[in-house]
C-alpha positions in Angstrom: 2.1 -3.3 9.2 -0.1 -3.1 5.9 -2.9 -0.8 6.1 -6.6 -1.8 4.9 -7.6 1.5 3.1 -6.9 1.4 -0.4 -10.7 0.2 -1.5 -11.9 2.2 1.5 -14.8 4.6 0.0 -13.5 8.1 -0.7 -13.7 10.2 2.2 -13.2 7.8 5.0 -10.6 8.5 7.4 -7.3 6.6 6.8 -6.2 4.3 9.5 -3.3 2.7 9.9 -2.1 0.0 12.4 0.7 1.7 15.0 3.4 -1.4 16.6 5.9 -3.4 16.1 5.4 -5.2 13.2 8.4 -7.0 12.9 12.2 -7.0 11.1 12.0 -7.4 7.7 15.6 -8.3 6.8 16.2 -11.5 8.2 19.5 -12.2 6.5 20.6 -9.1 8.6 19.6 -10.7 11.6 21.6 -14.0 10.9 24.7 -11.8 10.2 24.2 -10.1 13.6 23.5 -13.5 15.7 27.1 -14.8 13.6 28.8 -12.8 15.1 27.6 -12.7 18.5 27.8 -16.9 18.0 31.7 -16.3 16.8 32.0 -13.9 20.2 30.5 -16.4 22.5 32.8 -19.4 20.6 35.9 -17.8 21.1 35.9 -15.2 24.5 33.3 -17.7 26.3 33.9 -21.3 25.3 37.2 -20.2 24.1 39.0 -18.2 27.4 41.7 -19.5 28.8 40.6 -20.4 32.3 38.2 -23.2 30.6 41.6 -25.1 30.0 43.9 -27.0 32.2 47.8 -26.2 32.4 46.7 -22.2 31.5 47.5 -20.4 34.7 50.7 -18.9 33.2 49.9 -18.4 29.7 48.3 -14.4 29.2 48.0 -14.9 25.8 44.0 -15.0 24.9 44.5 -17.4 22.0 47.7 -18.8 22.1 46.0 -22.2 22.2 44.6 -22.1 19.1 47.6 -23.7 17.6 48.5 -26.0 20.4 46.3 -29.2 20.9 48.0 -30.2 24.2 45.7 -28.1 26.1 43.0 -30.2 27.5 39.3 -28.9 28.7 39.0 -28.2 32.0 35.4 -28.1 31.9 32.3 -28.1 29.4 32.8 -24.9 28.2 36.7 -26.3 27.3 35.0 -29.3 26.0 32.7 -27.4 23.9 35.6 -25.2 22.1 37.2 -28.3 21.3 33.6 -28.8 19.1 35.8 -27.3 16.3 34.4 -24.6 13.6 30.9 -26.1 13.5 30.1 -24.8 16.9 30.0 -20.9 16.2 27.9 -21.7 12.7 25.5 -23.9 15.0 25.2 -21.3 17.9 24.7 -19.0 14.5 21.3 -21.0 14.0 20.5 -21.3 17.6 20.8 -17.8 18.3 19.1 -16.9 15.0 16.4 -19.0 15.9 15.9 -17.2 19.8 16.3 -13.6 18.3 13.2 -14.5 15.2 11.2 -16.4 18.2 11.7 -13.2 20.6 10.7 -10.8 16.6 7.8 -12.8 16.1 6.6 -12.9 19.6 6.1 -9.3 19.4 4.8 -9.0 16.0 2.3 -11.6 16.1 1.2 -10.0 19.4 0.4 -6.6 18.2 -1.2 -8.8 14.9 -3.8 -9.7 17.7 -4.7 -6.0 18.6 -4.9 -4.9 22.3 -7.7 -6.7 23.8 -8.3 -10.5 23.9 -8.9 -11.8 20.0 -12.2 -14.4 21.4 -13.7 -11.1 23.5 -13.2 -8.7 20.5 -14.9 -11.9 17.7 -17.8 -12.3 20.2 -18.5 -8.4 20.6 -18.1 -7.8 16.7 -20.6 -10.8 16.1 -22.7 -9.0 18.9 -22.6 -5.7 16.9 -23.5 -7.4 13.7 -26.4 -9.2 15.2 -27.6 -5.8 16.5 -26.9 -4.2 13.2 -24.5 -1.6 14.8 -22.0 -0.4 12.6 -21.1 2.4 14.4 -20.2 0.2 17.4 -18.8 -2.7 15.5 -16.2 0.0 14.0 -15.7 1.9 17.9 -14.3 -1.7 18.8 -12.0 -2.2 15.5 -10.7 1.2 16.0 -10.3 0.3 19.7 -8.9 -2.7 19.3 -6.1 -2.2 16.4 -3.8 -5.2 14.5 -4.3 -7.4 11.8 -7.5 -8.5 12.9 -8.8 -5.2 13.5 -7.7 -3.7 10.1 -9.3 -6.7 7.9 -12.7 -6.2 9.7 -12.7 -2.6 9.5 -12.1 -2.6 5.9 -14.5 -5.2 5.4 -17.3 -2.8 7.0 -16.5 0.2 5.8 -17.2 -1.8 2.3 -20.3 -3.0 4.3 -21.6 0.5 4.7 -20.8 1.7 1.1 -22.5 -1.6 -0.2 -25.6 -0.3 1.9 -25.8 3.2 0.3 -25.2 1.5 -3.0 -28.5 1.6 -5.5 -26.7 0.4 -8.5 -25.6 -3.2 -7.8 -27.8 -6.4 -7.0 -27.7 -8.0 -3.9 -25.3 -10.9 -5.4 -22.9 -8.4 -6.7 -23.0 -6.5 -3.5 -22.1 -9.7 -0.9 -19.6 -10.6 -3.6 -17.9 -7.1 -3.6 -18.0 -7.5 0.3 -16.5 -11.2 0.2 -13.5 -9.8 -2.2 -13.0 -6.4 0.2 -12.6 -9.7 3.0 -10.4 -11.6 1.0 -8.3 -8.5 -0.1 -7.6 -7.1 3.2 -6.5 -10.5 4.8 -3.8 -10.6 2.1 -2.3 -7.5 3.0 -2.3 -8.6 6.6 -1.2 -12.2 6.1 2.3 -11.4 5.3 3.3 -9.5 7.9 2.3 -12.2 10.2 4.6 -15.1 8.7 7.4 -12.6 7.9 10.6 -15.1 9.3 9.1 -18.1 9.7 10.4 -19.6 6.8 14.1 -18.8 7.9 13.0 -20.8 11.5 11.3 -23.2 9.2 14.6 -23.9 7.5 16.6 -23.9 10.4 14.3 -26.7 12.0 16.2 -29.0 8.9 19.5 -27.1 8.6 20.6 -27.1 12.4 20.1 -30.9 12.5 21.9 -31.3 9.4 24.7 -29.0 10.4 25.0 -31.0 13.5 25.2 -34.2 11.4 27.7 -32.5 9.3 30.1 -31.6 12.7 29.5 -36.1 14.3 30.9 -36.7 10.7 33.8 -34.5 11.3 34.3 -35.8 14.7 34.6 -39.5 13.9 36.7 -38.8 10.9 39.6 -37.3 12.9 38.4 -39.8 15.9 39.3 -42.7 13.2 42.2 -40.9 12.1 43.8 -41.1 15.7 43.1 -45.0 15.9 44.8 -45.8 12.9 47.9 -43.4 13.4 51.5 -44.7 14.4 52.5 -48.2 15.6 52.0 -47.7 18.8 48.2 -47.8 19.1 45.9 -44.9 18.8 46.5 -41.1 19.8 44.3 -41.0 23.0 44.6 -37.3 23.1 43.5 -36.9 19.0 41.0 -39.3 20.2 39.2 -37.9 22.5 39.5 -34.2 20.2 37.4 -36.3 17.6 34.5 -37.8 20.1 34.5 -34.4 21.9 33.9 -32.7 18.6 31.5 -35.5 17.4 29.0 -35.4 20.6 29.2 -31.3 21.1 28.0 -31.0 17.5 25.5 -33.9 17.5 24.2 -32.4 20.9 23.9 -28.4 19.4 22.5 -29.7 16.2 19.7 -31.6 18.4 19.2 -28.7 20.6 18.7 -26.1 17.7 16.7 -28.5 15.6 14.4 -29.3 18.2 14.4 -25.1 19.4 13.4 -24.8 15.9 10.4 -26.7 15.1 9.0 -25.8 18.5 8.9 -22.2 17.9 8.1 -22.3 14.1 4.9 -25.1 15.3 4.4 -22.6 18.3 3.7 -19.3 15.7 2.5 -21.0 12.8 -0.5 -22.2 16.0 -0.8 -18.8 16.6 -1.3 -17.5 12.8 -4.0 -20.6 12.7 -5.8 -19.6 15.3 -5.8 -15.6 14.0 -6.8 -16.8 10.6 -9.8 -18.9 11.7 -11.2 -15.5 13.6 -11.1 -13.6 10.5 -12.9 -15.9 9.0 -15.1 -16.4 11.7 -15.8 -12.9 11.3 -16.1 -12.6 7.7 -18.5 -15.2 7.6 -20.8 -13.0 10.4 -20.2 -10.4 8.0 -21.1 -11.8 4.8 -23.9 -13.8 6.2 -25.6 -10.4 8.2 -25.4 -8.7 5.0 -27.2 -11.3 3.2 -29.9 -11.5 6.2 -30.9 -7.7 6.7 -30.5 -7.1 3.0 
């Protein structure tokens, strides 16, 4: 997590946030969940017992050639979703790993203690004019929160002891130290939502992408030979059609729940900083 102490006057102690702050290489994390996507695909939806007329054959893939074996269940049905599957499950998996990475992250972002208690006793402080205990409970209660107002009084105190600048200059100095220390914190925060962000379009397109598949070789098998369509090619291209419509649904709508979920979450963490700030600002302004 960022720290808050660069303007911090000379002499102050250095505090930094301790935590989980969060995976910063999220293309790293998509390369991970591909492969445990590809794993599930082919040993889970993909193992011979989820096919019928199997029982003999001890070859783990031997079927991958042969499209006379018929599903003998969901999982069967699923395999038969074709290549789009594993990159689907890809997103879907990406998108439960980045919702478990944010969880975490924007948890220790709120500090240790409920974020409404610690507002109210800070605003408490302020009122009283107690520095001292406004910085205990910043120091108490650590994460993003935490950080910004602590920086934001320690600039408090040094604007106090300051005999040089005029009461403008010194609540503007304060209100950039505010505004400063938010923007070190902010990015930590959304770090990955804009990969679940993207995913929320791309999983319902890729799912798209697999239907279209689907009825092509579905079409295919209507139209081939003389005799009438290729039931068996037929149902391979509506199985593979409504598996991929039905994972690119499910990951889409995964998606924009958890991306609406945190981005709720960041809101409401934003609004107390500036709830806070404005306490700030305003007590300066009122004592001074």
């Amino acid at each position: 997590m960022a720290t808050t102490n660069a303007s911090a006057p000379k002499g102050a102690p250095k505090k930094q946030s301790k935590g989980f702050t969060g995976i910063k290489s999220g293309f790293a994390v998509i390369i991970v969940c591909f492969f445990i996507a590809l794993a599930l695909y082919l040993f889970g939806a993909g193992n011979l017992s989820n096919f019928k007329g199997t029982e003999g054959d001890t070859a783990m893939f031997s079927f991958l050639s042969d499209n006379t074996y018929e599903p003998a269940g969901i999982l069967g049905t699923v395999y038969k979703g074709g290549f789009v599957v594993p990159i689907i499950w890809t997103l879907f998996v990406t998108v439960v790993a980045l919702a478990i990475e944010r969880f975490f992250a924007i948890r220790n972002a709120y500090g240790r203690t409920s974020l409404t208690k610690f507002v109210a006793d800070i605003k408490v402080a302020l009122k009283q004019n107690d520095l001292v205990k406004a910085q205990q409970l910043c120091d108490k209660q650590r994460g993003s929160v935490a950080n910004v107002v602590g920086a934001t009084l320690r600039k408090y105190k040094e604007m106090e002891e300051n005999t040089v600048l005029t009461k403008e200059q010194k609540v503007l100095s304060i209100q950039k130290e505010l505004e400063e220390a938010t923007a070190l914190e902010m990015p930590m925060m959304q770090e990955n939502l804009p990969i679940i962000g993207t995913i929320v379009t791309l999983g319902t397109l890729m799912g798209l992408f697999g239907t279209v598949l689907g009825m092509i070789k579905s079409f295919s098998a209507m139209g081939a030979g003389e005799g009438g369509a290729d039931s068996s090619a037929l149902s391979v291209g509506i199985s593979e059609a409504l598996v991929n419509t039905a994972s690119g649904i499910a990951t889409g709508a995964l998606a924009v729940i958890t991306y609406n979920y945190y981005t709720n979450k960041i809101d409401r963490l934003t609004f107390s900083l500036d709830e806070v700030g404005f306490t700030i600002v305003e007590t300066f302004s009122a004592t001074h």
